[in-house]
C-alpha positions in Angstrom: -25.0 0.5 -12.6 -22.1 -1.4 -11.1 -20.0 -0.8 -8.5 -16.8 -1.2 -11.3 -18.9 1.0 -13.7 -19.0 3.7 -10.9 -15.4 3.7 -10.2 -14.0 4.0 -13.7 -16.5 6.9 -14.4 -15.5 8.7 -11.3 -11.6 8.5 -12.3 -12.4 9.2 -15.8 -13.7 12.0 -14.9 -11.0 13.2 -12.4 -8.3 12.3 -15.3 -9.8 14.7 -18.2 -10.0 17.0 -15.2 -6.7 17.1 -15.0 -5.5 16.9 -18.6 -7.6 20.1 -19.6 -5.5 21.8 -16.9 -1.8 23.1 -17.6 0.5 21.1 -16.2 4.1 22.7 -15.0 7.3 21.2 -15.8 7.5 21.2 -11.8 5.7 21.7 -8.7 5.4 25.2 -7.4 5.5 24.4 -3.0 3.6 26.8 -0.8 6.2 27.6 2.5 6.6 24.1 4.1 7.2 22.4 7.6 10.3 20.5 6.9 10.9 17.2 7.8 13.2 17.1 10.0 13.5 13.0 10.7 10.6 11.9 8.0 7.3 9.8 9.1 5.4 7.3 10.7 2.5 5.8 9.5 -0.2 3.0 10.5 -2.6 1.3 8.1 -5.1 -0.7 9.0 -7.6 -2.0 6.6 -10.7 -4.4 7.0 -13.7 -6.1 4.6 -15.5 -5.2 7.6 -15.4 -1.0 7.1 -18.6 -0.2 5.4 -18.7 -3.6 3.3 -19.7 -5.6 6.4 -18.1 -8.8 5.0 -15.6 -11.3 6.7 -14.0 -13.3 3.6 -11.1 -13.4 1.5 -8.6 -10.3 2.4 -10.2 -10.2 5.7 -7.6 -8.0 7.6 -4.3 -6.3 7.1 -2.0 -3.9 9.1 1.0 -2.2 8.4 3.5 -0.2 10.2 6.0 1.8 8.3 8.5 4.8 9.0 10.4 6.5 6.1 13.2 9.1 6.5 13.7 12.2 5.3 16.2 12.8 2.6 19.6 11.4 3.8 21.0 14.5 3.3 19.1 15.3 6.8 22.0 12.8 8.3 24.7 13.9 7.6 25.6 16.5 9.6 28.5 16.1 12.6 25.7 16.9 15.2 24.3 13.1 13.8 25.5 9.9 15.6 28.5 8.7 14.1 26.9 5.2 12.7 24.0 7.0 11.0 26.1 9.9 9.8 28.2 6.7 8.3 24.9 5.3 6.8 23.4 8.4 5.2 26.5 9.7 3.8 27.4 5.8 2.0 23.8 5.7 0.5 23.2 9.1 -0.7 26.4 8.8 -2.8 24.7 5.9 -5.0 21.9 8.6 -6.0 22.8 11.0 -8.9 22.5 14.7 -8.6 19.4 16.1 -7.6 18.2 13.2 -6.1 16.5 12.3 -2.7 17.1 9.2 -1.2 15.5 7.8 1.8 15.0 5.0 3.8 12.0 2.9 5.1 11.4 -0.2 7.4 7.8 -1.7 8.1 6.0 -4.3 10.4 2.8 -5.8 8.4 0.5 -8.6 8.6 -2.3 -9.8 6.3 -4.9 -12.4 6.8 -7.0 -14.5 3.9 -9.8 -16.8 4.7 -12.7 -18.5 3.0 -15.8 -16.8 2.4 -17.5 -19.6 5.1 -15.4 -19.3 8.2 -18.3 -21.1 10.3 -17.2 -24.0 9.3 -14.8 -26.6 10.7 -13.7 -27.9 7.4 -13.4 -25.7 4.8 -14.8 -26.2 1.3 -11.5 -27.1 -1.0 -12.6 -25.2 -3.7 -12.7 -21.9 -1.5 -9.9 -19.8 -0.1 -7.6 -21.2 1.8 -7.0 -19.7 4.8 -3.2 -18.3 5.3 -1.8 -15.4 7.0 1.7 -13.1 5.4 3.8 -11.6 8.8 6.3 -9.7 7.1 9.5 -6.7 8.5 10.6 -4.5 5.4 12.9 -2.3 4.3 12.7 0.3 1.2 15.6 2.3 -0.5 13.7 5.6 -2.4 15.6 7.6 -5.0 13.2 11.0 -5.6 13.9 13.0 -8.8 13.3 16.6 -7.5 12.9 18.0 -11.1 11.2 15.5 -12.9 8.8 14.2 -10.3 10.0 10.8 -10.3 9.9 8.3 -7.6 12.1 5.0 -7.4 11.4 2.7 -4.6 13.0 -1.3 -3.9 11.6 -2.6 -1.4 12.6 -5.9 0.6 10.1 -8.3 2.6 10.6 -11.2 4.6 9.0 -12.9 6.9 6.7 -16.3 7.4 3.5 -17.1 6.1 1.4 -20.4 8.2 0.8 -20.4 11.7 3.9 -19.2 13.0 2.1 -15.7 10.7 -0.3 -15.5 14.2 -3.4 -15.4 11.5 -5.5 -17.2 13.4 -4.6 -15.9 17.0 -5.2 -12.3 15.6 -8.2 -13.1 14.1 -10.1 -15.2 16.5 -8.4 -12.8 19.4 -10.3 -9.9 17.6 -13.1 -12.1 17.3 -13.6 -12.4 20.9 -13.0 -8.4 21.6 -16.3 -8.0 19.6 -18.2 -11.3 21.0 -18.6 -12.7 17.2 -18.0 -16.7 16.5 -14.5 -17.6 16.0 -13.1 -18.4 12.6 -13.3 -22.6 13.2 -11.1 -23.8 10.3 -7.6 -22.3 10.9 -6.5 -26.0 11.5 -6.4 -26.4 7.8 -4.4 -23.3 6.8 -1.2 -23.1 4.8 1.8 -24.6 6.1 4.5 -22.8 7.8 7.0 -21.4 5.1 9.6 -18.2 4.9 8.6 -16.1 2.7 10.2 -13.2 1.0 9.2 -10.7 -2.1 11.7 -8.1 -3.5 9.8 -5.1 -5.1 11.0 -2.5 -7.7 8.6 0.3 -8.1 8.6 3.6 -10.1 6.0 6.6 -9.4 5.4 9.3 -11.5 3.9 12.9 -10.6 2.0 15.6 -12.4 0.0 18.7 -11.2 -1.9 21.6 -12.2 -0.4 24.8 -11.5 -0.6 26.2 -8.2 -2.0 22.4 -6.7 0.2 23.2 -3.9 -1.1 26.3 -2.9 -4.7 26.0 -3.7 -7.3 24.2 -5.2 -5.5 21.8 -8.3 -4.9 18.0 -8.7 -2.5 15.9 -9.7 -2.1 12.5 -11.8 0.6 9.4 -10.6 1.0 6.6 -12.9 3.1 4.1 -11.3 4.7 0.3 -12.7 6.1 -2.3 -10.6 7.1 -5.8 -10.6 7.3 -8.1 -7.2 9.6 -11.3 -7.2 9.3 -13.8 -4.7 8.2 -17.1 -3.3 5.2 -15.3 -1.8 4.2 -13.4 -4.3 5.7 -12.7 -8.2 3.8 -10.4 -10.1 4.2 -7.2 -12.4 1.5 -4.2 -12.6 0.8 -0.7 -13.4 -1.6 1.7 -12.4 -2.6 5.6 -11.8 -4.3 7.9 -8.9 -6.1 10.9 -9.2 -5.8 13.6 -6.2 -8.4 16.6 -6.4 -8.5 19.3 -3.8 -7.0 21.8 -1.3 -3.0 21.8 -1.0 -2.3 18.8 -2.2 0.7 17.4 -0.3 4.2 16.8 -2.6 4.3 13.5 -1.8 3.3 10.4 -4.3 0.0 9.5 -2.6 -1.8 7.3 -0.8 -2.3 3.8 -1.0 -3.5 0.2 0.2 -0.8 -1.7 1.9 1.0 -2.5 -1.5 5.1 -2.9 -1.3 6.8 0.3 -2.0 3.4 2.0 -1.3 4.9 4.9 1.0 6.4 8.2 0.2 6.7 11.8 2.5 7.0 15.3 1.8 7.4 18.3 3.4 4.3 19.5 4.6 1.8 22.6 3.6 0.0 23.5 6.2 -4.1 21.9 6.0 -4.9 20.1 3.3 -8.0 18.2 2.1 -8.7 16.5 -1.2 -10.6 13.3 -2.9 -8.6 10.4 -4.8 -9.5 7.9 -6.8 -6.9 5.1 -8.4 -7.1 1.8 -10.4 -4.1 -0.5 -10.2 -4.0 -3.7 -12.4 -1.5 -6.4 -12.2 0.0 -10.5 -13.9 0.3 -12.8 -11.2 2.8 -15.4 -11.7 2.4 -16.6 -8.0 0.6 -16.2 -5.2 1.3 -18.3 -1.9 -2.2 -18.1 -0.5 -4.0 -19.1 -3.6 -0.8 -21.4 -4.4 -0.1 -22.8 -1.4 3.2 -24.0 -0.2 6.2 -24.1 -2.3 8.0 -27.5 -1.2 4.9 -29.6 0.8 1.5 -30.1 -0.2 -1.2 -27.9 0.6 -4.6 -26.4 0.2 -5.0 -24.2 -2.5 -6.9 -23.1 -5.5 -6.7 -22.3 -9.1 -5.9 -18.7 -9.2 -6.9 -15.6 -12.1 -4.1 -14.6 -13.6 -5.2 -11.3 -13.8 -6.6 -9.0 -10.9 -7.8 -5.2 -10.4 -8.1 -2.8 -7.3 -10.1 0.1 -8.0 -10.3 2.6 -5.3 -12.0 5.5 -3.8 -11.3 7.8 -0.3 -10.4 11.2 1.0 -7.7 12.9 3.2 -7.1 15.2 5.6 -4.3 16.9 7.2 -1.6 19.7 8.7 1.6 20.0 8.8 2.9 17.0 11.2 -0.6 14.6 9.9 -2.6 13.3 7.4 -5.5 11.0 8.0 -7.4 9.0 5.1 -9.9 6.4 4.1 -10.6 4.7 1.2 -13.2 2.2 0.1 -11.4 -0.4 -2.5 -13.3 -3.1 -4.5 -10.5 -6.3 -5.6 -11.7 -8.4 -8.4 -11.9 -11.4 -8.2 -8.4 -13.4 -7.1 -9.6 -16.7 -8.0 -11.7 -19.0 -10.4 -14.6 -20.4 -8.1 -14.4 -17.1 -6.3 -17.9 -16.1 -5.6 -17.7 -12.2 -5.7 -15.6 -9.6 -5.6 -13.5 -8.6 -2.1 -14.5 -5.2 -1.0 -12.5 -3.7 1.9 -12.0 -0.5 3.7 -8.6 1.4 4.4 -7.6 3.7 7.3 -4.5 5.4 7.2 -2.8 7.9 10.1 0.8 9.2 9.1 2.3 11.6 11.2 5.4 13.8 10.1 7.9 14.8 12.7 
C-alpha cells in the first residue's frame, strides 16, 4: 500500500469519526490559563527527520510570536504607543471578534536531489533559499469558530537568503560533504507574498474537557512575486483536551493561531492541504534576469501526519508530511519532518 493510500485512509477515518459525533454550535472551554501577552513559537522542519533524505525542501525554520487579543492592550497600565496600537486595530474588527497580531523570522532552503555535484543537472531543482520577516493581522469569530488571518512577507530570495552558508555550515556541525553547487543558485531578488487565509472550527462536545476531536477546513490564496497560489484543505485533531486554537501546521503563511490554554493535553492529527500554483520563484526562477529553473506541476498536495503535547504555557509537536511532487522531471515525492515548540506566556 502506498504511503498516499495510508494517509487518506487514516484521515478518512478520523473525519467520519468526527461526523458521527454531535457537533455544538460552540465550544464548551474547560477553566483556562489566560494569555496574558500571547505566544512564541519555533518550527523547525527537515527531509532529514525520519525520511533520511537531503533533496528538494531540504530545511526550513520559522520563528513567529502572536498576541493575545488586543483587547489585552488596552488598558492605561499599557505603554502609551501600544495602548495607541491595540485600541486603533481592534476598532476595524466587528463585535465579538478577536484580533491579534503576529510577526515572524523564517528561512527555507531547496536544492537538487544530487547535491554532490559541482554542476547541477538543469533538469533538476534548482537550488534557492526564501529569508523572509512577517507580519499577520487575525480577526477570530468567538461564536462561529472562524479564523481570518492576512499575512505579509518580505524578504530576499538568492544568496543574500544565506542558503548556502546555513546549509553547508550545518553540514560541517555533523561532518557530512558540503552541498557543492550553490554557485549556480537563483539570483538575488526581493521577494514578497501577501496571504489571505480563513480557518474554520468544529468539535465534538466536551473536546475541551475530555476525550473529542475536532475538524478545520481552511482556504487561502498567496499573491506575490515569490509565490502566487490559491488552496484549500482540512485537519483532523483526536484526543485529550484539545486546545481552542486552529491547529497545527507546516510553516505555511498564516499558519499560526493561540488560545487560552487547558491544562495537559495530548492528541493525534492528520491534514491534507491542496493548492494551484500560478508561481513559484524556486521552480520559476528569477522574475527580471535569467535563471535556472524548471517546468513546474501546477498542482501539489501535503498530506500530513504527527502528535502533540502540552500544558498550560506549551505545546510540543511532530509531524511526518509527504509533498507531491512540485515538478515535472521530479523523481519522487519530498518527504520531511516537522518539530514545533510554542510556548504561551
Amino acid at each position: 500500500m502506498s504511503t498516499f493510500s495510508v494517509f487518506l485512509r487514516v484521515l478518512l477515518l478520523a473525519l467520519l469519526a468526527t461526523a458521527a459525533a454531535p457537533l455544538p454550535a460552540a465550544d464548551s472551554l474547560p477553566a483556562t490559563s489566560p494569555l496574558k501577552f500571547g505566544s512564541l513559537t519555533v518550527i523547525t522542519e527537515n527531509d532529514k527527520y525520519l525520511a533520511g533524505s537531503d533533496r528538494y525542501y531540504t530545511n526550513g525554520f520559522k520563528l513567529s510570536a502572536l498576541s493575545a487579543p488586543l483587547d489585552n492592550f488596552t488598558d492605561v497600565s499599557v505603554p502609551a504607543p501600544v495602548r495607541w496600537v491595540a485600541t486603533h486595530l481592534s476598532a476595524l474588527v466587528p463585535p465579538g471578534h478577536d484580533a491579534k497580531l503576529g510577526l515572524s523570522l523564517g528561512q527555507n532552503i531547496y536544492t537538487p536531489a544530487d547535491i554532490h555535484t559541482p554542476t547541477p543537472n538543469p533538469a533538476d531543482r534548482p537550488y534557492s533559499a526564501w529569508l523572509y520577516v512577517g507580519a499577520a493581522f487575525q480577526s477570530y469569530d468567538l461564536a462561529r469558530g472562524v479564523l481570518d488571518t492576512m499575512d505579509l512577507r518580505l524578504g530576499v530570495v538568492g544568496p543574500a537568503a544565506f542558503g548556502e552558508q546555513i546549509q553547508n555550515g550545518f553540514h560541517d556541525l555533523i561532518h557530512v560533504q558540503h552541498a557543492l553547487g550553490w554557485s549556480h543558485q537563483i539570483h538575488n531578488e526581493l521577494g514578497l507574498v501577501l496571504t489571505f487565509a480563513r480557518k474554520w472550527r468544529r468539535a465534538t462536545a466536551g473536546a475541551r474537557t475530555g476525550l473529542g476531536a475536532d475538524v478545520i477546513p481552511h482556504a487561502a490564496i498567496s499573491l506575490g512575486n515569490v509565490v502566487t497560489a490559491a488552496g484549500t484543505g482540512i485537519a483532523v485533531r483526536a484526543g485529550w483536551r484539545l486546545p481552542a486554537d486552529f491547529g497545527t501546521d507546516l510553516i505555511y503563511p498564516s499558519g499560526d493561531s493561540n488560545s487560552d490554554r487547558p491544562g495537559l493535553s495530548a492528541f493525534l492529527f492528520a491534514a491534507a492541504d491542496g493548492r494551484a500554483v500560478a508561481r513559484d520563484i524556486t521552480l520559476d526562477g528569477n522574475s527580471f534576469r535569467s535563471s535556472p529553473s524548471v517546468p513546474k506541476k501546477t498542482f501539489v498536495a501535503d498530506l500530513v501526519m504527527g502528535f502533540a503535547v502540552g500544558g498550560k504555557s506549551w505545546q510540543l509537536s511532530y509531524s511526518q508530511a509527504v509533498r507531491t511532487k512540485e515538478f515535472r522531471s521530479q523523481a519522487s515525492d519530498d518527504i520531511f519532518g516537522s518539530v514545533s515548540l510554542t510556548f504561551y506566556y
